[in-house]
C-alpha positions in Angstrom: 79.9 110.2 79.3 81.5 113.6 78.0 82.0 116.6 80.2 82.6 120.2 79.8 85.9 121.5 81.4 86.5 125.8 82.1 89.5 126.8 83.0 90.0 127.6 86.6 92.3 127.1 89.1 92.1 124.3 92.0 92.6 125.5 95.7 92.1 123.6 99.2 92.9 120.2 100.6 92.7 116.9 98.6 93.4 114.1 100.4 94.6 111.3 97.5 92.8 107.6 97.8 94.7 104.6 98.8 97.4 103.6 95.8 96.2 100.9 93.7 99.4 99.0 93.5 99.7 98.3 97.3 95.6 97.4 97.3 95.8 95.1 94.9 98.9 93.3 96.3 97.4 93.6 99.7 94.5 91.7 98.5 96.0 88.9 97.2 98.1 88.3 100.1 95.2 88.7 102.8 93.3 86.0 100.5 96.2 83.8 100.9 96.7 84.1 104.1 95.1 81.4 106.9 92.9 83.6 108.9 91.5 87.1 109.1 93.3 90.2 108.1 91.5 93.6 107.8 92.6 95.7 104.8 92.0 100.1 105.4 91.6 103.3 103.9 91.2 100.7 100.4 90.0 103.1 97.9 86.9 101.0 95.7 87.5 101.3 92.0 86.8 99.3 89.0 90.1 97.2 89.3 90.4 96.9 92.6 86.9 94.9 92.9 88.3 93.1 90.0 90.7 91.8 92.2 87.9 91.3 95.0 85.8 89.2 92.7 88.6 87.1 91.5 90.2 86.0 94.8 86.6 85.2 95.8 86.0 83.3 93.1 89.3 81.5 94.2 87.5 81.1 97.8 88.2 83.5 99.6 85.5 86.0 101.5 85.2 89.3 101.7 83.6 92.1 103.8 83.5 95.6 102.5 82.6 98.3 104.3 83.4 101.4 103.5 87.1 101.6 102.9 88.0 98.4 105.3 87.3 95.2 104.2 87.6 92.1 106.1 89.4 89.5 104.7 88.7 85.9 105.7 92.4 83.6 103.8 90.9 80.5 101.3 89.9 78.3 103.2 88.0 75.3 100.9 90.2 75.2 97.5 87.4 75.1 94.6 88.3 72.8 91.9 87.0 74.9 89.4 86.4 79.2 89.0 85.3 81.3 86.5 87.7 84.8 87.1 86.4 88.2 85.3 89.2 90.8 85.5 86.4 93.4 83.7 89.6 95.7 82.1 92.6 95.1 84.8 95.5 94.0 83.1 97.1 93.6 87.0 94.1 91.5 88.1 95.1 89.1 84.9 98.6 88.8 85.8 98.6 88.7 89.2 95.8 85.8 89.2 96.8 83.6 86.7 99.4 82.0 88.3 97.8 82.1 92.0 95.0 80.1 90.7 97.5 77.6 88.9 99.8 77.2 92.4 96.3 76.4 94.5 95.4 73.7 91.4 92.4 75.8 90.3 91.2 74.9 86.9 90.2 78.6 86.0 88.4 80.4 82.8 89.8 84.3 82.7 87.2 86.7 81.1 88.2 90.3 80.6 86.8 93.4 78.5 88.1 96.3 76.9 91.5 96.2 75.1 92.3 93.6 78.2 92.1 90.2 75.5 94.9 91.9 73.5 97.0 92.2 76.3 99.8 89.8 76.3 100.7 86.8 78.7 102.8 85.1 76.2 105.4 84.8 79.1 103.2 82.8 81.7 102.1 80.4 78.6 105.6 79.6 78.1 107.1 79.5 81.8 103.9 78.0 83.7 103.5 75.5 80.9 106.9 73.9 81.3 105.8 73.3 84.7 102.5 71.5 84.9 100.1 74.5 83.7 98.4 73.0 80.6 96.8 76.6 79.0 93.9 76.7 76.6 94.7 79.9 74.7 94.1 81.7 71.1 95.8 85.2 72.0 92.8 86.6 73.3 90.0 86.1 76.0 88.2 83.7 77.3 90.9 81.3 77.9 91.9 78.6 80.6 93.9 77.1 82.5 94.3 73.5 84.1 96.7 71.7 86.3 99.0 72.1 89.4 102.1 74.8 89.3 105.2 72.5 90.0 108.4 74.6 91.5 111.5 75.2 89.4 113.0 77.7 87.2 111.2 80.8 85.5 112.8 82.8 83.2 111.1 85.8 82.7 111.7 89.4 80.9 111.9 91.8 82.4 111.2 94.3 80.0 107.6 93.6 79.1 105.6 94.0 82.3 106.8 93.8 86.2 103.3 92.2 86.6 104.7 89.0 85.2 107.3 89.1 88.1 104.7 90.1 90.5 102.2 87.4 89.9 105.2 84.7 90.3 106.3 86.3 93.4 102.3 85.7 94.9 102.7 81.9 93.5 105.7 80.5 94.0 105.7 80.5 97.8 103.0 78.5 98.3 104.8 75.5 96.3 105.9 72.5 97.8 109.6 73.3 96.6 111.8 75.8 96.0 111.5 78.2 92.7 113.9 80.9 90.7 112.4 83.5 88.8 115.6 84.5 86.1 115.2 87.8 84.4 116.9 87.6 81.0 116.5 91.1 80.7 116.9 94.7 82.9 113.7 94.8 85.2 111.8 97.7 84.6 109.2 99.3 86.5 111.2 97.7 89.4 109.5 100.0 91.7 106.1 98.0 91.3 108.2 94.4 92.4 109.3 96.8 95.7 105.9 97.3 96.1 105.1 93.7 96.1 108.0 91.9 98.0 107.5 95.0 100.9 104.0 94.1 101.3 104.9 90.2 100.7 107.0 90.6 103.9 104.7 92.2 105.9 102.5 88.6 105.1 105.0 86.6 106.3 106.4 85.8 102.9 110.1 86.3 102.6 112.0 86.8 99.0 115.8 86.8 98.2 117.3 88.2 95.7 120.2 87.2 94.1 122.7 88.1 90.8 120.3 86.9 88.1 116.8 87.3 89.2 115.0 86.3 92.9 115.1 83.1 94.6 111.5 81.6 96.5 112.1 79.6 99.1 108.5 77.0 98.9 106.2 75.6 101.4 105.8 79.3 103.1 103.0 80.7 105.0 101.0 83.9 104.1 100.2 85.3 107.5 97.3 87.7 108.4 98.2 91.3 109.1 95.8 94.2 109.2 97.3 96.8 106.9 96.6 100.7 106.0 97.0 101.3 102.5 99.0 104.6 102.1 97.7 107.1 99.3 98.9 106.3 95.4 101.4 108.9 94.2 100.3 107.9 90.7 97.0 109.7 91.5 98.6 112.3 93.7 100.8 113.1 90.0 97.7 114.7 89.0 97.3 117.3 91.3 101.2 118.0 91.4 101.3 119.0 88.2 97.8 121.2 88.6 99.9 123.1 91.0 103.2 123.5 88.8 100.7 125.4 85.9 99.0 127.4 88.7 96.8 125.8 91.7 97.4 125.9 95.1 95.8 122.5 96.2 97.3 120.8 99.5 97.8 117.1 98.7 96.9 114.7 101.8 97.7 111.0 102.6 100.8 110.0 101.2 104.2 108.6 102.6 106.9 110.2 102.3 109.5 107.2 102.5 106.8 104.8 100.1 108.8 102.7 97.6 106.0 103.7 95.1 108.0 104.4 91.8 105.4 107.8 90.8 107.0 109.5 93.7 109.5 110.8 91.1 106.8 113.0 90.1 108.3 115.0 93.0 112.0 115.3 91.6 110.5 116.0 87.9 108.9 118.8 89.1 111.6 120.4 91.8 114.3 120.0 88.8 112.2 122.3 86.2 109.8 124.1 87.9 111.5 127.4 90.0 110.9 131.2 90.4 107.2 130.7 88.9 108.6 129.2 85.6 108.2 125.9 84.4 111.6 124.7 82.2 111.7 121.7 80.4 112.7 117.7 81.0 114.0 114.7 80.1 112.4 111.3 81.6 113.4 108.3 81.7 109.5 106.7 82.3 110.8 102.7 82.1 110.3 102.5 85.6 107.4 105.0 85.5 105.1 104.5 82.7 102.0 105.2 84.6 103.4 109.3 84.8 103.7 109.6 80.9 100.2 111.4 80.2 100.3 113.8 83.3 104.2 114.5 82.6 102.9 115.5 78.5 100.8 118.0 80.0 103.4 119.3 82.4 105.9 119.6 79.6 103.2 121.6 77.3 103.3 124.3 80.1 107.2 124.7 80.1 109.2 127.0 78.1 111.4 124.3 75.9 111.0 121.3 74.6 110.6 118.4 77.0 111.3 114.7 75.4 109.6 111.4 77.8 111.8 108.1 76.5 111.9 104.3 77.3 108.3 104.0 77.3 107.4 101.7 74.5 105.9 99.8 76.4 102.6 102.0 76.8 101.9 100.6 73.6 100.4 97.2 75.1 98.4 99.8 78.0 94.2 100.6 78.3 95.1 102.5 75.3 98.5 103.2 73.2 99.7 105.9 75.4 102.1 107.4 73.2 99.5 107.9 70.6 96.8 108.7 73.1 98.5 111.4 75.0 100.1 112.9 72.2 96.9 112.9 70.4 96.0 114.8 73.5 98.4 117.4 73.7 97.8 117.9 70.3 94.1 118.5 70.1 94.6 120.8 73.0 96.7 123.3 70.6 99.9 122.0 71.7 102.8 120.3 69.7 103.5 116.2 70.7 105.5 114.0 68.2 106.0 110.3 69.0 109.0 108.9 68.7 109.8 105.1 68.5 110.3 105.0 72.5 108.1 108.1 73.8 107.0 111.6 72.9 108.8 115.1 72.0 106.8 117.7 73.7 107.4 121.1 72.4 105.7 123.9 73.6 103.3 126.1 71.5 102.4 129.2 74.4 99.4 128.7 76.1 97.4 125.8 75.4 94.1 126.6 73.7 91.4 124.2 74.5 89.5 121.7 72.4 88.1 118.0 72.4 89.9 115.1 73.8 89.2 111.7 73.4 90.2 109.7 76.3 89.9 106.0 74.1 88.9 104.4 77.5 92.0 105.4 79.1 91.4 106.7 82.7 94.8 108.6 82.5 94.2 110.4 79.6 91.0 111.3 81.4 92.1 112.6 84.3 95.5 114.4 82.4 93.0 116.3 80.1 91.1 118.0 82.9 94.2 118.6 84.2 95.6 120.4 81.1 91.9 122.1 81.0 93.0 124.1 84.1 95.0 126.6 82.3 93.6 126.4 78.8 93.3 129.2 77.1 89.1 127.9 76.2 86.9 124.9 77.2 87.9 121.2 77.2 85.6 119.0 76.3 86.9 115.1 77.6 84.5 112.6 75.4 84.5 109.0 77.5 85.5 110.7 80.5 83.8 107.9 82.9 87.0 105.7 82.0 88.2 107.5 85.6 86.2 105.0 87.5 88.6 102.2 86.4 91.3 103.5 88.8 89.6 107.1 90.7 86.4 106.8 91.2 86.1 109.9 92.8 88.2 112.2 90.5 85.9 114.9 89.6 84.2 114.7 93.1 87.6 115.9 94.2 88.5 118.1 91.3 85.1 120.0 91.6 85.6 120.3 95.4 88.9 121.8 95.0 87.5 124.3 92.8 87.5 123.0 89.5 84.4 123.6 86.5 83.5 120.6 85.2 79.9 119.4 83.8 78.7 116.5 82.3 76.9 117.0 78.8 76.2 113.9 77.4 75.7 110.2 79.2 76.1 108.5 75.7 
């Protein structure tokens, strides 16, 4: 699908759906838990019923209605599941090592640029104890065998979804486990994320000198939990209002734990008296910000450099090539570096044609660069915004925004 973007500027009240992050872990941890637990405010998107389908095919049942769904905890432990992750690279990581704690002899399926994702880590760490993988760097692929407590080391620099996924597993074990990170942990925000909603299940996770220590034979708990609003998407609409809107953004915490709040402190620090400065960002704890914060930086008045973020190579797309490529096409000036992008301001952007390569950010960071372009935007692929927000462009056109699909191909 390719749409037509005007420039215009976005007024009114947006009210930002549920973050991701905490729906996902919530998820996992409801399915876990022995009873009934009702998740709200869960805002449906391609991922997040990825994670739906896989926990039910792990046996647990769900009720969705609306934004609450009503979970009812595994119950019967299949021996066998088939687990489709469609393109959720947190769905893959968070699963894997869930179904090899319950004993669940699972085939993973995934689409997209999901099968070159890697988990070289869990083929290492869950095979030295008792996960036997069936594996050819890409997708299909299985697993068989029982998770056996113990040791884990574990980078930290690759993905904080390896961290997470152990972190869901290594309760449930009859022992007790130690994740060791032989590296600095980044995107630590997303492990907050996941031991604060862990806790709220009853699941409780020490940390120590070198890494986390998991006590085994725990109990998840039900809860019934309100999933707060996802800063990542809320980034959007910040920096819409930094070049020029006036939207009032709804439903978010103030005191969340969710790393993209820093969205808030980028902005304060280089945006005053109606001019936009420049910035320097350390994203390794923020990757998800990187396409929005290029299209912030194009609007300032000096160049703007986003580092530590190599890792958006292994993402939905490369994201250092796919936002710079971007910017670029959009009459502004984006050079990658080995670790990020340089972003150096060319005046007003002009307008152009972006392709999103399947990326959902890019997506939704082109129409917001569109806003105060100096002609049209036209975003080719633009329905990758359904993977994580569904109802972007419901909300952008409601806030004022001009933007028309022209082609379904």
């Amino acid at each position: 699908m390719d749409m037509l973007i005007k420039p215009s500027v976005l007024k009114g009240d947006i009210n930002i759906p549920a973050s991701k992050s905490c729906a996902h872990r919530a998820i996992i941890c409801a399915a876990l838990a022995d009873g009934v637990s009702v998740l709200s405010g869960v805002t449906m998107s391609n991922d997040i019923q990825a994670t739906l389908n896989a926990m039910s095919a792990l046996g647990a049942e769900f009720d969705v209605n609306g934004e609450i769904i009503t979970v009812k905890g595994i119950g019967n432990i299949p021996d066998n599941s088939v687990i489709d992750c469609n393109e959720s690279g947190s769905t893959l990581r968070f699963i894997i090592p869930v179904a090899a704690a319950l004993g669940i002899n699972s085939e993973f399926l995934g689409k997209g640029r999901l099968p070159q994702r890697p988990i070289d880590i869990y083929v290492r760490e869950l095979s030295k104890n008792g996960i036997n993988f069936n594996y050819n760097n890409t997708m299909p692929f299985s697993i068989s065998g029982k998770l056996k407590s113990g040791k884990y080391e574990v980078e930290g620099n690759v993905s904080s979804q390896f961290i997470t996924g152990l972190l869901f597993a290594l309760p449930l074990l009859d022992g007790d486990s130690e994740i060791i990170l032989t590296s600095h942990l980044e995107s630590r925000p997303y492990v907050d994320i996941t031991i604060d909603i862990l806790k709220k299940y009853g699941i409780v996770i020490s940390e120590n000198k070198n890494g986390f220590f998991i006590k085994g034979n725990q109990k998840y708990i039900p809860c019934n939990l309100t999933t707060e609003g996802d800063y990542s998407q809320a980034a959007f609409f910040f920096v819409a209002n930094a070049i020029g809107s006036q939207v009032n953004i709804n439903n978010l915490n103030p005191d969340s734990v969710q790393g993209d709040k820093k969205i808030l402190d980028i902005i304060d620090n280089m945006c005053y008296n109606g001019c936009i400065t420049s910035f320097e960002a350390d994203c390794s704890d923020i990757p998800d910000l990187v396409p929005v914060l290029t299209v912030l930086a194009a609007y300032g008045n000096a160049p703007s450099r986003i580092y530590n973020a190599q890792r958006l190579k292994i993402k939905e797309s490369n994201r250092l090539e796919s936002a710079a490529a971007m910017i670029n096409s959009l009459g502004g000036h984006a050079d990658i570096t080995d670790d990020g992008i340089i972003i150096t301001p060319t005046g007003k952007l002009k307008g152009g044609t972006v392709d999103s390569f399947g990326d959902h950010r890019i997506v939704m960071s082109a129409a917001i660069a569109a806003l105060g372009c100096e002609g049209n935007v036209i975003i080719k692929g633009a329905q990758a915004a359904e993977k994580s927000y569904p109802d972007f462009f419901k909300d952008y056109t409601k806030a004022g925004g001009d933007a028309d699909v022209i082609s379904m191909e």
